[in-house]
C-alpha positions as CSV (number, residue, x, y, z in Angstrom):
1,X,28.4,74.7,-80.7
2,X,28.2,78.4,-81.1
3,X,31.6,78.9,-80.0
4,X,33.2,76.5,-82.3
5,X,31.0,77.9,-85.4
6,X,32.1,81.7,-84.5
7,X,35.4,80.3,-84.3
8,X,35.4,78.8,-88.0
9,X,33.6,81.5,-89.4
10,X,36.2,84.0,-88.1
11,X,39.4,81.5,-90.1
12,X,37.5,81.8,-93.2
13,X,36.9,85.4,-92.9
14,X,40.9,85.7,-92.5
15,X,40.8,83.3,-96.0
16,X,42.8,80.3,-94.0
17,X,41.7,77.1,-95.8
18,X,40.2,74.2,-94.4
19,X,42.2,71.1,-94.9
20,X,42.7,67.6,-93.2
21,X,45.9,68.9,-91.0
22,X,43.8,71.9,-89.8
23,X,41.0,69.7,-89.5
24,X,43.2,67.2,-87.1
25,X,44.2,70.0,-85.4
26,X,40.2,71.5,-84.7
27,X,39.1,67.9,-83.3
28,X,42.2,67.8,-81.1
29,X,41.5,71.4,-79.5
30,X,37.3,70.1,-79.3
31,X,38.1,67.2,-77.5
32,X,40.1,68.9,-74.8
33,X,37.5,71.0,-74.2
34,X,34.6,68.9,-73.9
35,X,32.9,67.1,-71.0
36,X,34.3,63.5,-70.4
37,X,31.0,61.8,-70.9
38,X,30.2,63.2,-74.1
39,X,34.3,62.1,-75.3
40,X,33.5,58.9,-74.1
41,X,30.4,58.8,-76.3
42,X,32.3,59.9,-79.2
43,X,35.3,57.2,-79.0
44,X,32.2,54.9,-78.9
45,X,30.8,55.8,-82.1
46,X,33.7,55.6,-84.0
47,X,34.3,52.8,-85.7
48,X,37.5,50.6,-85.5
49,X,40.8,52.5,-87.0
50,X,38.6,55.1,-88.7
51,X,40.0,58.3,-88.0
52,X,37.3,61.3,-86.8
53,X,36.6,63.7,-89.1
54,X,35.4,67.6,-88.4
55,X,32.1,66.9,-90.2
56,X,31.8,63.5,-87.9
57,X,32.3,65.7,-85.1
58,X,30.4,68.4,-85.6
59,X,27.4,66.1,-86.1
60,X,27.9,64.3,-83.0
61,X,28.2,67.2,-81.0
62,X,24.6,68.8,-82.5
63,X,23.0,65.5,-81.9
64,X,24.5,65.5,-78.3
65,X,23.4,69.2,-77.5
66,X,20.2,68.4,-78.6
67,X,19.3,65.1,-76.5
68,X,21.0,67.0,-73.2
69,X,18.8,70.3,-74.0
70,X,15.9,67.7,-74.2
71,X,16.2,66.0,-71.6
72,X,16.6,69.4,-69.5
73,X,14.0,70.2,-70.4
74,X,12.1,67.5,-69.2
75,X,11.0,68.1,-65.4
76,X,11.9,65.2,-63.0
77,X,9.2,63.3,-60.8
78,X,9.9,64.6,-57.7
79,X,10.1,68.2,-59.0
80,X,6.3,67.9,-60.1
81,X,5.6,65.5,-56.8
82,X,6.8,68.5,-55.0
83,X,5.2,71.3,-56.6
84,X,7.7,73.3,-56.6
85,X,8.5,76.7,-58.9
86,X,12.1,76.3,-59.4
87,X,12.9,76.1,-63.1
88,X,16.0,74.4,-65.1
89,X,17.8,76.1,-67.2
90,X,19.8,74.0,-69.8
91,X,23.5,73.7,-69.5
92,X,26.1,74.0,-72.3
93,X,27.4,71.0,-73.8
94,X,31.2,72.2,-74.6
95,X,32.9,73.2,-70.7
96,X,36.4,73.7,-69.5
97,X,37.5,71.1,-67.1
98,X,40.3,73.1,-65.7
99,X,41.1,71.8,-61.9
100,X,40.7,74.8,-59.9
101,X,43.9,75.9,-57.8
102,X,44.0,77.6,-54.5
103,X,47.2,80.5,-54.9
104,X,49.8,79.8,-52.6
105,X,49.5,82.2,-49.4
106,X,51.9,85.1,-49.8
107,X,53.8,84.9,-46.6
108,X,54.4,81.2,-45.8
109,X,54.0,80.3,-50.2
110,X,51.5,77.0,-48.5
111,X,48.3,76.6,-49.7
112,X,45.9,78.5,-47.7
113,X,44.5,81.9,-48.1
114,X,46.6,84.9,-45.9
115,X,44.0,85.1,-43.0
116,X,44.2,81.1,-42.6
117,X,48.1,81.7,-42.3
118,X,49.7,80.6,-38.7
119,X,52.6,83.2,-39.2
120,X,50.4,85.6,-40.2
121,X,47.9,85.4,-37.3
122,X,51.0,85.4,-34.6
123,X,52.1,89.0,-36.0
124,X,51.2,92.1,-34.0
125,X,48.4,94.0,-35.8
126,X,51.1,96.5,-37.0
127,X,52.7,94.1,-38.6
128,X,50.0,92.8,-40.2
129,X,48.9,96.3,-41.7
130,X,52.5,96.7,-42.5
131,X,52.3,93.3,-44.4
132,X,49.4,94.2,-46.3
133,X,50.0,97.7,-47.1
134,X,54.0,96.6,-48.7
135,X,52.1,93.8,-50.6
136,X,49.5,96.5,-51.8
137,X,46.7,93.8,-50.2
138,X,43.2,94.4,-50.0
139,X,42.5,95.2,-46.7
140,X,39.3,93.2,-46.5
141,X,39.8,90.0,-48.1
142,X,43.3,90.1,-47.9
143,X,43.9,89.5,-51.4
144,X,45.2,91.2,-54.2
145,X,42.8,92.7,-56.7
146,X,41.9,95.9,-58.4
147,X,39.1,98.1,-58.0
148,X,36.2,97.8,-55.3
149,X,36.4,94.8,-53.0
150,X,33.2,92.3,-54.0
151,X,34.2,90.5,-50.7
152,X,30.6,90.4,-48.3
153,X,33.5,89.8,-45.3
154,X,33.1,92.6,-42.3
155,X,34.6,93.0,-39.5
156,X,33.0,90.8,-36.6
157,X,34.5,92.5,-34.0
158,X,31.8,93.9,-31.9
159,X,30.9,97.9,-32.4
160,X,33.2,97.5,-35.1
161,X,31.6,99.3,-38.3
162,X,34.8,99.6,-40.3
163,X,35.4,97.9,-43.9
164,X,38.5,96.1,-43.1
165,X,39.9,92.5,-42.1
166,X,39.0,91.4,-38.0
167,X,42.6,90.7,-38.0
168,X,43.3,94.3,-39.0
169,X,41.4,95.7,-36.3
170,X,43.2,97.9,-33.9
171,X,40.9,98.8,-31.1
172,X,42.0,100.9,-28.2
173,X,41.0,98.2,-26.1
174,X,43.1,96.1,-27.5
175,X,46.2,98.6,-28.0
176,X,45.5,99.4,-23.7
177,X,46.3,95.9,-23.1
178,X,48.8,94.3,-25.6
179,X,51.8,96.0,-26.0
180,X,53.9,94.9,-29.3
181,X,58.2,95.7,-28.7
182,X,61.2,94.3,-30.7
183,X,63.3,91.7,-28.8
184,X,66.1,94.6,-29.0
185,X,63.5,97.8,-27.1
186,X,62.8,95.1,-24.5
187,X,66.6,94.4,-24.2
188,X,67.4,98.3,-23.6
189,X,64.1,98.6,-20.9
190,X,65.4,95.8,-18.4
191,X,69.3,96.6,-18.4
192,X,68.2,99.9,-16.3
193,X,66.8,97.0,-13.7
194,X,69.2,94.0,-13.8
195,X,68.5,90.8,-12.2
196,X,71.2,88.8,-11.4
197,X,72.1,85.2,-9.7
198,X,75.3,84.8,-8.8
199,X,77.1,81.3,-9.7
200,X,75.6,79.0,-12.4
201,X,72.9,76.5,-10.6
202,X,71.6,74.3,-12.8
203,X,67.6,75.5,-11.6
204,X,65.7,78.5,-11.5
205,X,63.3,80.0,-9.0
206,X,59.9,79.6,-9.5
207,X,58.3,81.8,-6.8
208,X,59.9,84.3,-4.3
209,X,58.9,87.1,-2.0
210,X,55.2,88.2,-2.6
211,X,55.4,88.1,-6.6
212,X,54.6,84.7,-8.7
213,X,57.1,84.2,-11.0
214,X,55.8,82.2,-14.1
215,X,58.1,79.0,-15.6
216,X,58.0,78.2,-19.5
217,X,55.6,75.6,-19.2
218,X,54.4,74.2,-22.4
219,X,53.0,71.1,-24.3
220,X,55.8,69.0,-26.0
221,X,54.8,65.5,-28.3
222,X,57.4,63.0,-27.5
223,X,57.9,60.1,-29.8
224,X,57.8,56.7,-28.2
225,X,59.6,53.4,-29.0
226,X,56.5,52.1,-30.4
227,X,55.9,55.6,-32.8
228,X,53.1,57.4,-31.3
229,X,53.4,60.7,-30.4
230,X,52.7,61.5,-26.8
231,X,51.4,65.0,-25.6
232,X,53.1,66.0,-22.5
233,X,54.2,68.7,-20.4
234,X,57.4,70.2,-20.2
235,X,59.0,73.5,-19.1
236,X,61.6,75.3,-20.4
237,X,64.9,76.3,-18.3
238,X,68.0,77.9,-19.9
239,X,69.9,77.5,-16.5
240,X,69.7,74.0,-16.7
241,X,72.8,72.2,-18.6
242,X,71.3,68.7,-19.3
243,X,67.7,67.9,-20.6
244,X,65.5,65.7,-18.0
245,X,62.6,63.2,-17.8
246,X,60.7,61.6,-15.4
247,X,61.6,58.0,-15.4
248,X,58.2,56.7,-14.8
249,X,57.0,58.3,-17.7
250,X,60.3,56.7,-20.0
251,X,59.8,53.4,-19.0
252,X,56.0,54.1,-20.0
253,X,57.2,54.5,-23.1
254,X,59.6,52.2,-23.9
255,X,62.3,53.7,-24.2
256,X,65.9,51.9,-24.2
257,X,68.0,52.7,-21.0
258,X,71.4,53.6,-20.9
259,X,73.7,53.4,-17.9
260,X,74.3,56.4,-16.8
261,X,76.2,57.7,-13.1
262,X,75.8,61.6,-14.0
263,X,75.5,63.8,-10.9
264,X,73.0,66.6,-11.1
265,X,73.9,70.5,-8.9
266,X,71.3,72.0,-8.1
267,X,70.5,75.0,-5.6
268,X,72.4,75.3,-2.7
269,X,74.8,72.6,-3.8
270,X,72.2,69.9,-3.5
271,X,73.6,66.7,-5.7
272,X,71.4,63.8,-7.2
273,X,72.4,61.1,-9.3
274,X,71.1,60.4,-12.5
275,X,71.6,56.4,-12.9
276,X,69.7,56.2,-17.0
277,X,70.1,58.2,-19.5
278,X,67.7,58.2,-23.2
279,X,67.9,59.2,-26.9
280,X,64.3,60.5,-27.2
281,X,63.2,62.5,-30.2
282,X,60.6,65.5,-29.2
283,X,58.5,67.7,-31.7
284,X,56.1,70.4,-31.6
285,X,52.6,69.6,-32.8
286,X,52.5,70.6,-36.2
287,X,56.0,68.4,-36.1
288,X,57.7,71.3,-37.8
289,X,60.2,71.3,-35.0
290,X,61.9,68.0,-34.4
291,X,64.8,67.2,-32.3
292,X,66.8,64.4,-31.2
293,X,67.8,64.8,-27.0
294,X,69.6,62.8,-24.9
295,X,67.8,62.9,-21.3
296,X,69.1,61.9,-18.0
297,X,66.2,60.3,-16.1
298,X,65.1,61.3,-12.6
299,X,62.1,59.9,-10.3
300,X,60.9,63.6,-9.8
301,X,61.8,66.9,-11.8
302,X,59.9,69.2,-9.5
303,X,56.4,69.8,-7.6
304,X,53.2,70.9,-9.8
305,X,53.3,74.2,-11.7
306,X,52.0,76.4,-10.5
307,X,51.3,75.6,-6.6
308,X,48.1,76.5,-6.6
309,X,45.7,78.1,-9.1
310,X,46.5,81.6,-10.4
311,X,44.1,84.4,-11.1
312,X,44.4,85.5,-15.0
313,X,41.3,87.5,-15.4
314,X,42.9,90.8,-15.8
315,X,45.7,89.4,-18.4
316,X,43.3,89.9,-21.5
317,X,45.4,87.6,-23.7
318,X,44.4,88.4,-27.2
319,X,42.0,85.4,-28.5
320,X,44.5,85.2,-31.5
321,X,47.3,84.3,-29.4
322,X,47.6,80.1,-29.7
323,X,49.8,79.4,-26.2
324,X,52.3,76.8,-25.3
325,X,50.6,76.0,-22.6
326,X,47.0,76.7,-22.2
327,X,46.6,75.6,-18.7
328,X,49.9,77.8,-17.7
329,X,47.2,78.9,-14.8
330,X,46.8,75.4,-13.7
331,X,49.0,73.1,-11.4
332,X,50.0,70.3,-12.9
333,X,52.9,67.7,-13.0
334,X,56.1,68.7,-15.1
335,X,57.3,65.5,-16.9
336,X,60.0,67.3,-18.9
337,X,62.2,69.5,-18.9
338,X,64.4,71.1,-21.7
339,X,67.7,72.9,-21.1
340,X,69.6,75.3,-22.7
341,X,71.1,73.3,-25.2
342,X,67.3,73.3,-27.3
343,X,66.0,76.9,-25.0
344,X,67.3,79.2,-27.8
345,X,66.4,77.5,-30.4
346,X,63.3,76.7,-29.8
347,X,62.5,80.9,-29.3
348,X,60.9,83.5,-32.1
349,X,61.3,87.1,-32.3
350,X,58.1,88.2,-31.3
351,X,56.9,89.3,-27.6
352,X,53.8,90.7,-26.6
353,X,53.7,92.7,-23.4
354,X,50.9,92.7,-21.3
355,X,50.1,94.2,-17.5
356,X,52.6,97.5,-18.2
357,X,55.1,94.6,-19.1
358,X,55.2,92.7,-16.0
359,X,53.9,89.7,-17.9
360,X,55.0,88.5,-21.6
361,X,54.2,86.2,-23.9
362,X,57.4,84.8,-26.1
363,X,56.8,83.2,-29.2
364,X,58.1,79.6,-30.0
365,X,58.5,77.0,-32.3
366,X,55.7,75.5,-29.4
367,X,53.2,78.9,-29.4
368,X,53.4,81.7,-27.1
369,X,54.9,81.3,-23.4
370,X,53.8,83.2,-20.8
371,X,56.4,84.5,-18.3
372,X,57.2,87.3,-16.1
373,X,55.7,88.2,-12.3
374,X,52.1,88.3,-11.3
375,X,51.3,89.6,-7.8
376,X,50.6,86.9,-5.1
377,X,49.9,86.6,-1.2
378,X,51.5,83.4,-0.8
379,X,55.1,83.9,0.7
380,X,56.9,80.4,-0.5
381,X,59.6,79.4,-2.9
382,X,60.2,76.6,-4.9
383,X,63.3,75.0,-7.0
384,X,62.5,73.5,-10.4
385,X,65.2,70.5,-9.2
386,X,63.6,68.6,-6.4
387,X,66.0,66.2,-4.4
388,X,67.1,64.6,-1.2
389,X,70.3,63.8,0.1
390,X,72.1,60.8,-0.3
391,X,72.5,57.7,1.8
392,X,76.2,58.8,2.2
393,X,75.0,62.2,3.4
394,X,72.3,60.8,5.8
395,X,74.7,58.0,7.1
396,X,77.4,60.3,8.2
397,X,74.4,63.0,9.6
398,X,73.5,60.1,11.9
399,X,77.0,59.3,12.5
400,X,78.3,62.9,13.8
401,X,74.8,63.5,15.8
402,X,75.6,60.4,17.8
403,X,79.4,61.6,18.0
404,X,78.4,64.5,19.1
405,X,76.1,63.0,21.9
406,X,78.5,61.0,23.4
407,X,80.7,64.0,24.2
408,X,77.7,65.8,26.0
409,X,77.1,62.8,28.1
């Protein structure tokens, strides 16, 4: 009510007249503004076809202020039941309903705040500062604003005094045991030590000599024929030509088979045949990442991954890190695999370097892979393509040992 009454008395000391138009025009901008109830009330108490005037108006709304204000006024039974001090203050009849909007995050443009932002959590803390400093970013709250930062946010890292954003923290701790490097620095570092395979086998190596070499394993959601998506686990393996699954696990599913007599090289010139083939479609769990993949279906893609249990105390993988595989530790069953036709594809930019760089974690459209060597006292290698020879193979083994003992004899 005081509002709207400065608001007239301010047109009439600017000598505007007061007429119906402007009068149509003062109810319209009143209505807007006040509280759905008390509209409600007003539509109510006109009467049929009779158009509001500002005088009808202005009445209703001083009747209405005064029955809220006495009715606050007024303290409930179970405030005085209670006993309790708190006091009401009356509320203002004439509000702003505006819906309140949450600003679209600066880096991805969805609607969360920065430090809620995937992207922005998977950068190196470099980046981040980078990020926030170009953006001229509080570095606090992360958001943009002038003058002191009302945030109460502080650091929660431990020991950590400092009046900036936890994800802006750059301890030494943390600078000893992650390592950030461009995809090109890293490319430069391993050409002075090449390793090379010679020929083009279709599987990699998993372990060798006294190091543990760590496969891209990760968790991949497959859709099945009835529309669920299925969490399993896959590994990646840009040596490998085709894309595979474990039949059991297809016919689990439901999916349709397709004939299929495709013959599968692996290591050593070991052949299997693949006799089914699939259309499957596989995603990553946010489903931002969807693909359509033709598999050939085996009975066995390989042992479990790793052999036995590995020893990851001393990585210090950085809490913010979300991984592909969280039990990348843990020996397990592989149910699919991915070839290079999706491998490249499926990688991001960013690598983290951990251990002097013997170990990395590689970004994905999955989360962060861990790869690279850890040290091991187990002297055994495996192949990621597990087969046996075929009935033709074995038939004409038997048929040249027994050849070969009727010449002895």
């Amino acid at each position: 009510m005081d509002c709207i009454n400065r608001n007239i008395g301010a047109l009439k000391v600017l000598k505007y007249e007061q007429n119906d138009l402007s009068d149509i025009i003062l109810i319209n901008i009143i209505l807007q503004k006040i509280d759905k109830e008390s509209r409600k009330q007003f539509e109510l108490s006109l009467k049929t076809a009779e158009v509001p005037t500002f005088d009808s108006i202005m009445k209703f709304l001083e009747k209405r202020s005064a029955v809220l204000e006495n009715i606050t006024r007024i303290p409930s039974t179970k405030m005085i039941h209670k006993n309790t001090a708190m006091s009401t203050k009356a509320k203002s009849l004439v509000v702003n309903s505006k819906k309140i909007t949450v600003k679209p995050c600066i880096l991805c443009r969805n609607s969360h705040p920065l430090y809620k932002c995937i992207a922005f959590q998977n950068m190196s803390v470099e980046c981040r500062k980078k990020f926030v400093t170009n953006n001229k970013l509080c570095i606090n709250c992360l958001r943009l604003h002038y003058g002191a930062c009302m945030s109460k946010y502080k650091c929660t890292v431990s020991g950590c005094k400092g009046l900036h954003n936890s994800l802006l923290h750059d301890s030494a701790e943390l600078c000893s045991a992650v390592k950030n490097h461009t995809v090109g620095e890293r490319g430069i570092e391993s050409n002075s030590n090449p390793t090379r395979f010679e020929g083009q086998p279709e599987v990699a190596v998993l372990t060798y000599g006294n190091k543990c070499v760590l496969l891209n394993t990760f968790m991949i959601f497959v859709k099945s024929a009835d529309g669920y998506r299925i969490k399993l686990r896959g590994l990646l393996d840009n040596a490998s030509t085709i894309c595979v699954m474990r039949e059991d696990i297809a016919r689990k599913l439901g999916f349709k088979f397709k004939s299929a007599n495709q013959s599968i090289t692996g290591i050593n010139g070991i052949t299997q045949s693949s006799k089914y083939s699939a259309n499957i479609e596989v995603s990553n769990r946010d489903y931002t990442f969807a693909r359509n993949v033709q598999f050939s279906l085996l009975p066995k893609i390989i042992d479990a991954i790793p052999v036995s249990k590995l020893n990851i105390s001393d990585l210090n993988i950085p809490a913010s890190i979300e991984l592909a595989d969280s039990n990348f530790h843990m020996p397990g069953q592989i149910d699919i695999l991915i070839g290079s036709e999706l491998f490249f594809e499926i990688l991001n930019p960013e690598q983290y370097y951990l251990q002097e760089g013997n170990v990395i974690l590689q970004n994905t459209k999955f989360g962060y892979l861990v790869t690279g060597a850890l040290p091991q006292s187990q002297q055994q290698a495996n192949c990621c393509l597990i087969s046996e020879p075929s009935l033709d193979i074995t038939v004409n083994s038997l048929n040249w040992n027994h050849f070969q003992m009727i010449l002895r004899k």
